[in-house]
BADRENSE-455241 format. One line per 4 residues: number of its first residue (from 1); their letters; for each residue x, z, y of N, C-alpha, C. Coordinates in steps of 0.1 Angstrom, whole numbers, plus 5000, padded with zeros to 4 digits. Layout:
BEGIN
NUM) a) X,Z,Y,X,Z,Y,X,Z,Y ~ ...;
REM end
This chain:
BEGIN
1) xxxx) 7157,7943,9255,7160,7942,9241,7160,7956,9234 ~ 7165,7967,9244,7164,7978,9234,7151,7985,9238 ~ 7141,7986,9240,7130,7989,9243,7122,7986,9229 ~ 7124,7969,9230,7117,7963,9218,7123,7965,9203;
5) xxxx) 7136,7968,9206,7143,7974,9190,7137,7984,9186 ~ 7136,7994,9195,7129,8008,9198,7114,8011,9186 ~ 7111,8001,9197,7099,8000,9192,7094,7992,9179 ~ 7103,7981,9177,7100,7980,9161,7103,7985,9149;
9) xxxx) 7113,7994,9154,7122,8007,9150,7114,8022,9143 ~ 7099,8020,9151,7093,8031,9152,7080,8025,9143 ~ 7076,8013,9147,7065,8008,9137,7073,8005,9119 ~ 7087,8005,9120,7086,8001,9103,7090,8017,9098;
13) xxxx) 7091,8027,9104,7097,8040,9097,7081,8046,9095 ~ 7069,8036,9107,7052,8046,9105,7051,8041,9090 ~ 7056,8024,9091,7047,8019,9082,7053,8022,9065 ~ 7066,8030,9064,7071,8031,9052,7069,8050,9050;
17) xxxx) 7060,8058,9058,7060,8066,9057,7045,8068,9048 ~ 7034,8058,9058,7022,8053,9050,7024,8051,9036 ~ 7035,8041,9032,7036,8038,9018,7039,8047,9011 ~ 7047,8059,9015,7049,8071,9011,7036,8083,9006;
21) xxxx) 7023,8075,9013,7012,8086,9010,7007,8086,8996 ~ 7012,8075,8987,7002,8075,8973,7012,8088,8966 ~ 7023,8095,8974,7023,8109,8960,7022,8119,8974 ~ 7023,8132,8966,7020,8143,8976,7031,8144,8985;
25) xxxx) 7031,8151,8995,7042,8155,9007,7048,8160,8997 ~ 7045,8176,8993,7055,8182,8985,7058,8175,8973 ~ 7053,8171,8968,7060,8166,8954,7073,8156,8960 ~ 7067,8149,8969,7080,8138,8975,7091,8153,8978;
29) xxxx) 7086,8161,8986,7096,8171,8992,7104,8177,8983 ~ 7102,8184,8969,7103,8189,8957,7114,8175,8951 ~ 7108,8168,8949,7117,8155,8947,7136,8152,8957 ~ 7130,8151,8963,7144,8148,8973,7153,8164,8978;
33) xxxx) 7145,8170,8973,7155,8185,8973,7158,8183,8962 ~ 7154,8185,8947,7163,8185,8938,7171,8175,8936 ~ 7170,8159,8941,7180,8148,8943,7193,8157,8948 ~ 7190,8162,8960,7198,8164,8972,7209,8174,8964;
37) xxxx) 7206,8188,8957,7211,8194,8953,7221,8190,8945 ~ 7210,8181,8931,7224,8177,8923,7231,8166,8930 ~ 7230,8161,8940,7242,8152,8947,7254,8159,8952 ~ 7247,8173,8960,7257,8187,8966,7266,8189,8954;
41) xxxx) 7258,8194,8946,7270,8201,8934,7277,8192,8928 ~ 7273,8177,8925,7285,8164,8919,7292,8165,8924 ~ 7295,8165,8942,7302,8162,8953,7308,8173,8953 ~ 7305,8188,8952,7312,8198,8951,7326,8194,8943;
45) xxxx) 7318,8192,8930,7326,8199,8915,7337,8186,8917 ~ 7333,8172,8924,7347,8162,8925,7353,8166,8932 ~ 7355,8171,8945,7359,8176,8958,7373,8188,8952 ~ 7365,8198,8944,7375,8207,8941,7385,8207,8930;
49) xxxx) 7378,8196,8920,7386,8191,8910,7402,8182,8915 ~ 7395,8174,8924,7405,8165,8929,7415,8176,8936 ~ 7412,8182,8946,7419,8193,8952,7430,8197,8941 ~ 7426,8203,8935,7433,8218,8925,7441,8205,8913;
53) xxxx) 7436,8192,8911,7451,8182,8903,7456,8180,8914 ~ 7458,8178,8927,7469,8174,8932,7477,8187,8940 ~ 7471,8197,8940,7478,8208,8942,7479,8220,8925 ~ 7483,8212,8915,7487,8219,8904,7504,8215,8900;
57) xxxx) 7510,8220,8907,7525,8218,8901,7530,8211,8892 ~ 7520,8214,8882,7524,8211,8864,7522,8201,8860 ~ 7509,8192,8870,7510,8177,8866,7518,8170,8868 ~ 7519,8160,8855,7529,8153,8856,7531,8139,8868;
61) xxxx) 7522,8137,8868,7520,8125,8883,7517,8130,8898 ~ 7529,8126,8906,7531,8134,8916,7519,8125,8928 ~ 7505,8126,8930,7496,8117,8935,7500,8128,8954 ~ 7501,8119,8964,7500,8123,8981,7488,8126,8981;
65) xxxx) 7492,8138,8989,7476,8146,8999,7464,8135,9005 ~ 7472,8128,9008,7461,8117,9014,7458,8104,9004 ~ 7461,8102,8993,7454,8095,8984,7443,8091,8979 ~ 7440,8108,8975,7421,8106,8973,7414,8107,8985;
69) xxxx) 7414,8113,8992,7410,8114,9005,7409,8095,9007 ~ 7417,8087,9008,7416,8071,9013,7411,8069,8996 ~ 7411,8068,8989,7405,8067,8977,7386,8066,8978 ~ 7383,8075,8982,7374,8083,8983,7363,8072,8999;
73) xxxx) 7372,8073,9004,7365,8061,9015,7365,8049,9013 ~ 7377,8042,9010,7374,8030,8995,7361,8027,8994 ~ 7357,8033,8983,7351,8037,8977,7337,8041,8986 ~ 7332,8045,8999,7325,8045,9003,7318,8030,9011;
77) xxxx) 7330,8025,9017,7331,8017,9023,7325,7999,9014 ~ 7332,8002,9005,7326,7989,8994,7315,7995,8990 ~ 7312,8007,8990,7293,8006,8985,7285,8005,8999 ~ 7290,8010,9009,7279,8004,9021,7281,7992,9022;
81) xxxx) 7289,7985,9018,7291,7969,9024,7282,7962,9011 ~ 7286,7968,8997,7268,7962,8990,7260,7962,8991 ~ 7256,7974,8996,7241,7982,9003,7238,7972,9011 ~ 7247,7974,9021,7242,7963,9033,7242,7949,9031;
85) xxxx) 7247,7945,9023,7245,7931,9015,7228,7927,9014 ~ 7225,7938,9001,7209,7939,8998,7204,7944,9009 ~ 7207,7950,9016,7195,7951,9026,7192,7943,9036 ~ 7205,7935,9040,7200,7923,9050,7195,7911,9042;
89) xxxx) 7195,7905,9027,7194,7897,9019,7178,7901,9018 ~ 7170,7912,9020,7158,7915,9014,7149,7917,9028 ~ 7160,7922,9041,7153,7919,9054,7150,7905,9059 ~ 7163,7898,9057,7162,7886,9067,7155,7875,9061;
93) xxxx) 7156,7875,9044,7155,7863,9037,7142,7861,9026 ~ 7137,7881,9021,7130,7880,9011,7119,7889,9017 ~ 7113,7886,9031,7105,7892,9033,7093,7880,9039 ~ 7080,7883,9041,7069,7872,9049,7066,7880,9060;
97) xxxx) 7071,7888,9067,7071,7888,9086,7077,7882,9092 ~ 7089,7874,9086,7097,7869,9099,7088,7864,9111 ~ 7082,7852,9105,7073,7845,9114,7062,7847,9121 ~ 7058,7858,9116,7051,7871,9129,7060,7874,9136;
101) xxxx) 7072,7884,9134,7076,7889,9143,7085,7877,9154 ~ 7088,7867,9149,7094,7855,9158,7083,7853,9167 ~ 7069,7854,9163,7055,7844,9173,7053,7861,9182 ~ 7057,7872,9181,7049,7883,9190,7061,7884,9199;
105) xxxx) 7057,7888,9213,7068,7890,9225,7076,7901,9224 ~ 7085,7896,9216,7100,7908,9217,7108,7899,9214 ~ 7118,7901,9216,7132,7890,9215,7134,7887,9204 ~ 7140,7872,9199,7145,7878,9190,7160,7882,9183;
109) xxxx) 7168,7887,9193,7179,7899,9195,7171,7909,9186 ~ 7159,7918,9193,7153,7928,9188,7148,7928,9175 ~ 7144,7917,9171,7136,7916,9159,7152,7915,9151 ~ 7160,7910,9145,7172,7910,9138,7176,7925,9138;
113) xxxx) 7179,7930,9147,7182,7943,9150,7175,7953,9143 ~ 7167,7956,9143,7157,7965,9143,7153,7963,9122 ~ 7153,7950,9118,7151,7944,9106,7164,7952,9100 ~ 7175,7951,9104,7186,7953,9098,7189,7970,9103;
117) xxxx) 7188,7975,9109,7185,7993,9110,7179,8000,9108 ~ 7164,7993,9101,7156,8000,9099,7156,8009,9087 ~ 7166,8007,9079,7174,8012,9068,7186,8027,9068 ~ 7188,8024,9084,7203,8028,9081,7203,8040,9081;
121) xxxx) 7190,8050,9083,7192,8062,9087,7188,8067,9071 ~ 7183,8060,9061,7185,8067,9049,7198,8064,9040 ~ 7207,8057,9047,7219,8049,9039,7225,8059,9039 ~ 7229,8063,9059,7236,8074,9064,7235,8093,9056;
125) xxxx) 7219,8093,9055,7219,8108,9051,7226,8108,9031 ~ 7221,8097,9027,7230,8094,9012,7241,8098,9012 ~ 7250,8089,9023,7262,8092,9021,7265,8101,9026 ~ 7260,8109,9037,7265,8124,9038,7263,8136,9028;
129) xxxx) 7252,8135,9021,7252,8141,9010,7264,8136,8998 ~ 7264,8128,8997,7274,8124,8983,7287,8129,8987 ~ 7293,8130,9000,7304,8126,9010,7310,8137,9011 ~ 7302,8149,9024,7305,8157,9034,7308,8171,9020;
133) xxxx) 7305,8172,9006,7306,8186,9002,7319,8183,8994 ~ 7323,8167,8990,7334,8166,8986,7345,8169,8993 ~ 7343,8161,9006,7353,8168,9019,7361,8177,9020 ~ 7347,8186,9024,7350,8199,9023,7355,8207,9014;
137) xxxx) 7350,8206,9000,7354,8216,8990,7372,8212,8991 ~ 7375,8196,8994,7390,8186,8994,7397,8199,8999 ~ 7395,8198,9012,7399,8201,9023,7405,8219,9022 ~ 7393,8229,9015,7394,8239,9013,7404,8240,9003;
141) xxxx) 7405,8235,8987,7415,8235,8980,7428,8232,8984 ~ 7430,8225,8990,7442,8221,8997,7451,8228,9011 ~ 7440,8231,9018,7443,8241,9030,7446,8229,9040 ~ 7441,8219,9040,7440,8215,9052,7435,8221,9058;
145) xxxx) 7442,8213,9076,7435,8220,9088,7419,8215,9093 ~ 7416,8217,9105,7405,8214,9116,7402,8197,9111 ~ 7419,8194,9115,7414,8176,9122,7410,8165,9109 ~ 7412,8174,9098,7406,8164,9084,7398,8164,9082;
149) xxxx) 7387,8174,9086,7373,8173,9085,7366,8170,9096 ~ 7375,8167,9108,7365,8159,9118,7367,8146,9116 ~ 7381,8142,9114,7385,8126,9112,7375,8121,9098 ~ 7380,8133,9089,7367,8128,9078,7350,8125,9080;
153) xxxx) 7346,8132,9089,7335,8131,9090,7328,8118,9108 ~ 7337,8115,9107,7335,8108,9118,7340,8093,9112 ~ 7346,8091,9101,7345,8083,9096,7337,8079,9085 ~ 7331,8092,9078,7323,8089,9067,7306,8084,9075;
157) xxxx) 7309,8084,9088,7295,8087,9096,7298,8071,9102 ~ 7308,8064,9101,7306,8055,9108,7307,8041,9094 ~ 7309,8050,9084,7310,8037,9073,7296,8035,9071 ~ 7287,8038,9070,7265,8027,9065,7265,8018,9079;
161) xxxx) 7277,8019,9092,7271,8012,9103,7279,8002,9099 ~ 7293,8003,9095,7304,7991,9094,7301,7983,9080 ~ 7294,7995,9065,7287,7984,9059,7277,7974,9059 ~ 7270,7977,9067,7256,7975,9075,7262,7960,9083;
165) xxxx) 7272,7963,9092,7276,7951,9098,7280,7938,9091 ~ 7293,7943,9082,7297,7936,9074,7291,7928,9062 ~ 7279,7937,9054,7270,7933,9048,7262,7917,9055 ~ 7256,7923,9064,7249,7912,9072,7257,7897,9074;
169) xxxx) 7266,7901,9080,7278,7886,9080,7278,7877,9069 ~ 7280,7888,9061,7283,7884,9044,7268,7875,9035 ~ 7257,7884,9040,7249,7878,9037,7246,7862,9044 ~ 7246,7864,9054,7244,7853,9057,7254,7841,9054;
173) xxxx) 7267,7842,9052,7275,7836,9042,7267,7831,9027 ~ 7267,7841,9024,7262,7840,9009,7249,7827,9011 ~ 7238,7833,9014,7225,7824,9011,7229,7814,9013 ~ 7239,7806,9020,7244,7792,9024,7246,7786,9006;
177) xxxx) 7247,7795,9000,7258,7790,8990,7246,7788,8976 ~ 7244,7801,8981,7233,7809,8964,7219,7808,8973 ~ 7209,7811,8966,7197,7813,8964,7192,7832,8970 ~ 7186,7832,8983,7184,7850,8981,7178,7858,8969;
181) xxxx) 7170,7850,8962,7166,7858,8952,7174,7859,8942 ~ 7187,7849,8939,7196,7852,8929,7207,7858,8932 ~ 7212,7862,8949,7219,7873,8957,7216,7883,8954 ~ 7201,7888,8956,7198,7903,8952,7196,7905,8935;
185) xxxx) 7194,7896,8926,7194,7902,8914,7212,7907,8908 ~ 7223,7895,8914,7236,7902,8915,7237,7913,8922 ~ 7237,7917,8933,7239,7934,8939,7232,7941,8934 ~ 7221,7935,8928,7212,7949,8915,7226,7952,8907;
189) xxxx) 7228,7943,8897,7243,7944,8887,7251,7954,8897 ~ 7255,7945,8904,7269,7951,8911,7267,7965,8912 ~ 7257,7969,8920,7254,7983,8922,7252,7993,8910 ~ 7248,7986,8897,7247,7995,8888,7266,8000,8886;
193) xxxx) 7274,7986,8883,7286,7987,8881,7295,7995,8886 ~ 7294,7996,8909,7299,8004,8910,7295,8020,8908 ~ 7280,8021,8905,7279,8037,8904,7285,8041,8887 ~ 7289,8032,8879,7295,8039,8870,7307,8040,8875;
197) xxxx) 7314,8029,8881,7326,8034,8889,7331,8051,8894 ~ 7320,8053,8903,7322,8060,8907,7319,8074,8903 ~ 7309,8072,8889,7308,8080,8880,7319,8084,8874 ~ 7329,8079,8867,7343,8073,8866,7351,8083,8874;
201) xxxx) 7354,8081,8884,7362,8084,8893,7361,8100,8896 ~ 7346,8104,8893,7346,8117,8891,7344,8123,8884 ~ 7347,8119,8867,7353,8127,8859,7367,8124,8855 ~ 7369,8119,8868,7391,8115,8864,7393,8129,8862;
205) xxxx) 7392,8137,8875,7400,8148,8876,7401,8156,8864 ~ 7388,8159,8858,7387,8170,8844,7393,8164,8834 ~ 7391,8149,8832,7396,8142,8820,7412,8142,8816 ~ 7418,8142,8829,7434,8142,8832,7434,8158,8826;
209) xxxx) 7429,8166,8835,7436,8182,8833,7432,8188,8816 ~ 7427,8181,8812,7423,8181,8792,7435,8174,8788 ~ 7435,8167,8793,7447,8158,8786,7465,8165,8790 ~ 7458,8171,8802,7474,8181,8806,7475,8191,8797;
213) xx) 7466,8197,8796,7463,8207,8784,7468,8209,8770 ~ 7466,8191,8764,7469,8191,8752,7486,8188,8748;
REM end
């Protein structure tokens, strides 16, 4: 089975890299660095904001060290479990290979597997970008030690696998009920809703310390 995961593993990342050829290397490369950057510095500027209100004396709401920090994974954790919603709803249900890959000799263990991971390694690098600079800047304003940034990052590393799982379950729940094509046009919405969310959540910090201000 894992041979054949492997290996289908390796034909859908050739064949989405192909799709990748109608713009240039660099321009794709130029592209996803400036993505990357302004994700860095969002993640930054929430990370230290959050930090410096819960370590400012003067506010009036007394919020625990570990609040935003489980806030913050929340929050991670319900957007990989949407993610992974859409992505098993568009692997398992809204695709025309199944029935190839069911008729060619690989399991089909391998074929589900492989359908559903063939994703996860660009879910994973998202959320460590959005994730790992918030962390850190958290962690620096506050003076936490060593073990918050490993527990942090060993959790933020294992949430695109546990949304990814959960998603899948879920999906397959769902289509029982709903229609796959009218599944994924809801997690379109949904998805818009939580990124204002979370848009949201990271201008609490500045919005509060204006309002402390006045």
């Amino acid at each position: 089975m894992f041979s054949d995961t492997a290996l289908l593993l390796r034909n859908y990342w050739r064949i989405d890299r192909r799709g990748d050829t109608r713009q240039s290397r660099w321009v794709q490369l130029i592209t996803y660095a400036i993505l990357a950057v302004i994700g860095v510095l969002l993640s930054l500027a929430a990370g230290f904001g959050a930090g410096e209100l819960i370590s400012n004396p003067a506010f009036p709401v007394k919020i625990r060290l570990g609040t935003l920090p489980g806030v913050l994974l929340t929050l991670v954790l319900v957007g990989t479990v949407v993610v992974g919603v859409n992505q098993a709803i568009r692997a398992l249900y809204l695709t025309n290979d199944m029935e190839l890959l069911f008729s060619a000799p690989v399991s089909t263990e391998a074929v589900m597997t492989a359908k559903l991971l063939s994703r996860l390694p660009g879910t994973v690098i998202i959320t460590l970008i959005l994730t790992i600079p918030a962390l850190i800047a958290f962690g620096i304003s506050t003076g936490l030690g060593p073990a918050f940034y490993i527990a942090g990052t060993i959790a933020l590393l294992l949430a695109p696998l546990f949304g990814l799982s959960a998603g899948a379950l879920l999906a397959m729940l769902i289509v029982r009920v709903l229609p796959a094509q009218r599944v994924s046009e809801y997690l379109g919405a949904a998805s818009i809703m939580l990124g204002v969310l979370v848009a949201i959540a990271f201008q609490l910090p500045r919005l509060l310390r204006s309002d402390e201000g006045i």
